[in-house]
DSSP file (Angstrom, degrees, kcal/mol; ACC not computed):
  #  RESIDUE AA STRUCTURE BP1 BP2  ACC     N-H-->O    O-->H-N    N-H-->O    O-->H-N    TCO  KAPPA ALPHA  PHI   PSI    X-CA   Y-CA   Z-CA
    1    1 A X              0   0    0      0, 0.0     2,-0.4     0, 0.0    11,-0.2   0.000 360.0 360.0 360.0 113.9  -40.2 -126.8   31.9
    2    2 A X        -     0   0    0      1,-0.0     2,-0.8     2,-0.0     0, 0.0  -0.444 360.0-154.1 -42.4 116.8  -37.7 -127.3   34.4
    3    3 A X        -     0   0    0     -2,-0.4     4,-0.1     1,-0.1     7,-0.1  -0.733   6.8-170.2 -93.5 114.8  -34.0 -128.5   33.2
    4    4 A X        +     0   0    0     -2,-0.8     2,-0.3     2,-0.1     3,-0.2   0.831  59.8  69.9 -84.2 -17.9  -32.0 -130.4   35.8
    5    5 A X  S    S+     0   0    0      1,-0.1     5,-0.0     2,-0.1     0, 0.0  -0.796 108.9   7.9 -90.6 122.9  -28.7 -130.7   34.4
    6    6 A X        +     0   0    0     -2,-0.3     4,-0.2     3,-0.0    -1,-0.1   0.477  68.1 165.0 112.5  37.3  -26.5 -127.8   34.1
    7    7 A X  S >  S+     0   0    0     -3,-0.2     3,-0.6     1,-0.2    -2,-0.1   0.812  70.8  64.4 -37.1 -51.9  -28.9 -125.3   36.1
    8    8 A X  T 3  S+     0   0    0      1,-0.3     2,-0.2    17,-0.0    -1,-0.2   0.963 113.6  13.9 -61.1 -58.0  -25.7 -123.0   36.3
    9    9 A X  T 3  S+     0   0    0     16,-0.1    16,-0.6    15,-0.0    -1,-0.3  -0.528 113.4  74.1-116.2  67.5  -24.8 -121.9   32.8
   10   10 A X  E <   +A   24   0A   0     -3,-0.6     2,-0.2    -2,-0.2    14,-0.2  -0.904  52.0 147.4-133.9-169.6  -27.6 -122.7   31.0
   11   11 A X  E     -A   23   0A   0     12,-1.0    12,-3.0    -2,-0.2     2,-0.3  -0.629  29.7-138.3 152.6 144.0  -31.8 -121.1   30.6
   12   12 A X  E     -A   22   0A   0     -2,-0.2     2,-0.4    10,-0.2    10,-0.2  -0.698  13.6-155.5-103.6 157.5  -34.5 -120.6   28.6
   13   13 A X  E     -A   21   0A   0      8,-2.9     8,-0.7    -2,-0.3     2,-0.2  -0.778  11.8-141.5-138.8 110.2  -36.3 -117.6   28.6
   14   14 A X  E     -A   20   0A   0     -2,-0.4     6,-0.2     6,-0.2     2,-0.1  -0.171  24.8-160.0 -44.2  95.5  -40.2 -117.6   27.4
   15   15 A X    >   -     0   0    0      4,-1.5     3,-1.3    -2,-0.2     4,-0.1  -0.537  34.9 -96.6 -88.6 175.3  -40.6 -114.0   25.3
   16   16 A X  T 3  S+     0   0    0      1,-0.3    -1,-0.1     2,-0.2    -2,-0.0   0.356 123.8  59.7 -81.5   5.5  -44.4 -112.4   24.8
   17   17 A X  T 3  S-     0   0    0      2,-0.2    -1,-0.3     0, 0.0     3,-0.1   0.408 118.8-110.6-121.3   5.9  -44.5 -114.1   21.3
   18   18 A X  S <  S+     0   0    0     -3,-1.3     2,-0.4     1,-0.7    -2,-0.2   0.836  75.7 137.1  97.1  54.1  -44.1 -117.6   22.7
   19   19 A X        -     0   0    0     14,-0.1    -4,-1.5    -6,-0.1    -1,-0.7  -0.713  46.8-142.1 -95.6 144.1  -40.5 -117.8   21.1
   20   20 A X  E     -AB  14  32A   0     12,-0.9    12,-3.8    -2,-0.4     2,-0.3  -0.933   6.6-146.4-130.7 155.0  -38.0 -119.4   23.6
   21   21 A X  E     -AB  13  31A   0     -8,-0.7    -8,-2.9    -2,-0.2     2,-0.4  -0.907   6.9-153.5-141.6 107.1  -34.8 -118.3   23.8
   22   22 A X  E     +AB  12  30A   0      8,-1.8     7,-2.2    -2,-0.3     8,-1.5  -0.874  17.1 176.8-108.4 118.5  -31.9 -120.5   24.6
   23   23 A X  E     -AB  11  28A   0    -12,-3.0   -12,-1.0    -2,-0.4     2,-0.5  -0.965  17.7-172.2-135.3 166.5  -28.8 -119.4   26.2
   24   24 A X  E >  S-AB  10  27A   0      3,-1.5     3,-4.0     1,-0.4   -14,-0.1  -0.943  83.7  -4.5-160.1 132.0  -25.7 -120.7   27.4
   25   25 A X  T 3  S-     0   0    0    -16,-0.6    -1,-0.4    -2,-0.5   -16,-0.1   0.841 129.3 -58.6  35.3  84.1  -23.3 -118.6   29.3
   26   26 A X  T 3  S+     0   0    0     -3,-0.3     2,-0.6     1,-0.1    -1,-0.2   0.629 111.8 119.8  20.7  32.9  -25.4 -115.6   28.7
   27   27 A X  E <   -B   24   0A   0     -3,-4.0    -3,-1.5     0, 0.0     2,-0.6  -0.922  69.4-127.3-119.6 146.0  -25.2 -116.0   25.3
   28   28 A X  E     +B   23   0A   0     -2,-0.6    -5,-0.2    -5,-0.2     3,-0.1  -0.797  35.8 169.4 -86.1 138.8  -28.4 -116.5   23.1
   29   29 A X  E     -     0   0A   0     -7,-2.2    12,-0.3    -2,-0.6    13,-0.3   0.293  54.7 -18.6-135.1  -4.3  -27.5 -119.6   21.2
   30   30 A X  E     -B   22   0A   0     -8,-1.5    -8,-1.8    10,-0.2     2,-0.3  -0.925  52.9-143.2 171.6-162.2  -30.8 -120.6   19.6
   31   31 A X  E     +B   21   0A   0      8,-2.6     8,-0.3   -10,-0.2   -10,-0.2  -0.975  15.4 172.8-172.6 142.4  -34.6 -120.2   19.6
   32   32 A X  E     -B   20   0A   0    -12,-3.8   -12,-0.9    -2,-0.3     6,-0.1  -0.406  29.8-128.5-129.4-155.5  -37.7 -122.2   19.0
   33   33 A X        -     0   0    0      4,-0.2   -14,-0.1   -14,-0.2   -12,-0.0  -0.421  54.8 -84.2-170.4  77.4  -41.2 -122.2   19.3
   34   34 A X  S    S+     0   0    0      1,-0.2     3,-0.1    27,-0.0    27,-0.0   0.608 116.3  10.2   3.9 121.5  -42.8 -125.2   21.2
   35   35 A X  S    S+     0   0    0      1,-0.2    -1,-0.2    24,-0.1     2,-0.1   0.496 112.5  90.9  64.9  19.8  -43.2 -128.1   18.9
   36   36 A X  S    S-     0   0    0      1,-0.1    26,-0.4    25,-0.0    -1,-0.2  -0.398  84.6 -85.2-104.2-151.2  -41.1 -126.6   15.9
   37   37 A X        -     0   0    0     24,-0.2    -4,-0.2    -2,-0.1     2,-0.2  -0.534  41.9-108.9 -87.4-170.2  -37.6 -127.1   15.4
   38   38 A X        -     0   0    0     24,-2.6     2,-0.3    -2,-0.2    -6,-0.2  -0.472  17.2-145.4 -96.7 177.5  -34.9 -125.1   16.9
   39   39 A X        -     0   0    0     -8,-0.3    -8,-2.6    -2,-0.2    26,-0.2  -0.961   8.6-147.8-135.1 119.4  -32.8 -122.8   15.2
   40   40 A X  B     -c   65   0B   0     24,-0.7    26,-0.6    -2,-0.3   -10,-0.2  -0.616  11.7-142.3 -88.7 169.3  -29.2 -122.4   16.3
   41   41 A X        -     0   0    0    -12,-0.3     2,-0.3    -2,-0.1   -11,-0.1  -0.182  67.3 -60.2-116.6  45.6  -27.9 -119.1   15.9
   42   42 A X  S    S-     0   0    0    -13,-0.3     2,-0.3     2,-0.0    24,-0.2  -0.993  78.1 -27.1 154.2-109.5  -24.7 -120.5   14.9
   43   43 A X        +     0   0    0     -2,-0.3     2,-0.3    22,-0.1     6,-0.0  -0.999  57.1 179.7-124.8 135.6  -21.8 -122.5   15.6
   44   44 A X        -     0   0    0     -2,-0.3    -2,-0.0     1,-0.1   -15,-0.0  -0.914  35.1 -81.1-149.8 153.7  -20.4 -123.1   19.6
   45   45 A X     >  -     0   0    0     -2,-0.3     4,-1.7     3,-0.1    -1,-0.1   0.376  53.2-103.3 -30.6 157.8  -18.0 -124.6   21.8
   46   46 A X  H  > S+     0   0    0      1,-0.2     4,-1.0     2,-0.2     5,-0.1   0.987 124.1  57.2 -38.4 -71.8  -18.7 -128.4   22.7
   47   47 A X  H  > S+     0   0    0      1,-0.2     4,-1.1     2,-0.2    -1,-0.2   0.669 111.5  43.5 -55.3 -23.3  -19.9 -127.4   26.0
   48   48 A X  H  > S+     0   0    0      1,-0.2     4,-1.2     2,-0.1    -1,-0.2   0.817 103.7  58.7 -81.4 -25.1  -22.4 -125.3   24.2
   49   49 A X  H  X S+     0   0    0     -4,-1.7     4,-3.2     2,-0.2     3,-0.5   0.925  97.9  58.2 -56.1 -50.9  -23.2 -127.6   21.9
   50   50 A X  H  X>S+     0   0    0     -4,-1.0     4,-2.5     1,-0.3     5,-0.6   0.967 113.9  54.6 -53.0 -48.9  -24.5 -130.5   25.2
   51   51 A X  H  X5S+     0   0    0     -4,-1.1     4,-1.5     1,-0.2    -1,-0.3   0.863 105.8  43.0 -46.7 -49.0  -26.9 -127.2   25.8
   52   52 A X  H  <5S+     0   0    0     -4,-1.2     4,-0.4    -3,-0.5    -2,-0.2   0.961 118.3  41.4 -74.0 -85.0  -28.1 -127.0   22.8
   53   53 A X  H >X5S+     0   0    0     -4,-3.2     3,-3.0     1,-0.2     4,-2.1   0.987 111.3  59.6 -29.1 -78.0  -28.8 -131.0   22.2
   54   54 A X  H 3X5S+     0   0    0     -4,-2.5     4,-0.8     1,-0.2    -2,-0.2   0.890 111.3  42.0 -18.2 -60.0  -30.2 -131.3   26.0
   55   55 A X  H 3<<S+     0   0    0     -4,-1.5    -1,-0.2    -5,-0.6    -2,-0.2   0.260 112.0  56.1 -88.8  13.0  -32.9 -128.7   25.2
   56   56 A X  H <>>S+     0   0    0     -3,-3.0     4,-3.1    -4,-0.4     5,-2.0   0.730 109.9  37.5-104.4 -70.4  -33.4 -130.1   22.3
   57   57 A X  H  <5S+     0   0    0     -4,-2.1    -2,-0.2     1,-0.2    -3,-0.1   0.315 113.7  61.3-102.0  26.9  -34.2 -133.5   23.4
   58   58 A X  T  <5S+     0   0    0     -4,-0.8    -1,-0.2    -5,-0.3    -3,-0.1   0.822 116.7  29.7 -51.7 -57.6  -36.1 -132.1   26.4
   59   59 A X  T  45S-     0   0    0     -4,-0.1    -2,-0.2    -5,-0.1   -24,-0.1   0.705 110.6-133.1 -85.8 -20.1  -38.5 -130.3   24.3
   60   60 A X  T  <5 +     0   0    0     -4,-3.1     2,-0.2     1,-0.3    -3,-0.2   0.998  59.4 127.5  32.8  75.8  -38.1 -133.2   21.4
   61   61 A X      < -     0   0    0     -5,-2.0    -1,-0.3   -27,-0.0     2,-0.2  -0.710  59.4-120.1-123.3-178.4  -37.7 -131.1   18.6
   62   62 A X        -     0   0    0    -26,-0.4   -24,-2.6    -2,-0.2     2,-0.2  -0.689  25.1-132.9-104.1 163.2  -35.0 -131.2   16.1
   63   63 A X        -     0   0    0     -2,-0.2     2,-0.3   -26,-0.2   -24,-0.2  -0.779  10.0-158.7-115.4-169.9  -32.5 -128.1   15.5
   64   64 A X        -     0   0    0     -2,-0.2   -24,-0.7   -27,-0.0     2,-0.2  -0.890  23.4-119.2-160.5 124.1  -31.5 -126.8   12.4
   65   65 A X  B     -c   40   0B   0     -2,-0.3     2,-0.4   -26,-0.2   -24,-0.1  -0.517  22.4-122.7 -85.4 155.6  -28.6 -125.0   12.2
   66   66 A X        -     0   0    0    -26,-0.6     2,-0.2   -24,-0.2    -1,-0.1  -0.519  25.7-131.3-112.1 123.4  -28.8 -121.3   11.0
   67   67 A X              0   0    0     -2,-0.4    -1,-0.1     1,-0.1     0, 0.0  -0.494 360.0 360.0 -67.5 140.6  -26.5 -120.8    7.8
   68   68 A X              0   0    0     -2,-0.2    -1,-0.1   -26,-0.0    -2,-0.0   0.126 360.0 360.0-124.2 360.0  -24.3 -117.6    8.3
């Protein structure tokens, strides 16, 4: 799926186990699996946050943030 908003610092990246991989600035910053929720892998900046949400209600899942 193409994302149209914020094409510079954000992408997902499709791994061989059908996880996708969400990153923001070249940081991984959560990971899903078409039609589950997401999982952040923690807690982020505003602007990381919009990423996070966007690709969220691209894919329309929910997240769920990952307890540390």
């Amino acid at each position: 799926m193409k994302l149209p908003k914020y094409k510079r610092n954000l992408r997902i990246e499709v791994r061989d186990d059908n996880k996708h991989e969400v990153y923001s600035y070249n940081t991984l910053v959560a990971k899903f699996k078409q039609g589950e929720p997401m999982t952040q892998m923690g807690w982020w900046s505003v602007t990381t946050q919009k990423h996070i949400n966007y690709v969220a209600r691209c894919y329309e899942i929910p997240t769920i943030i990952k307890d540390y």
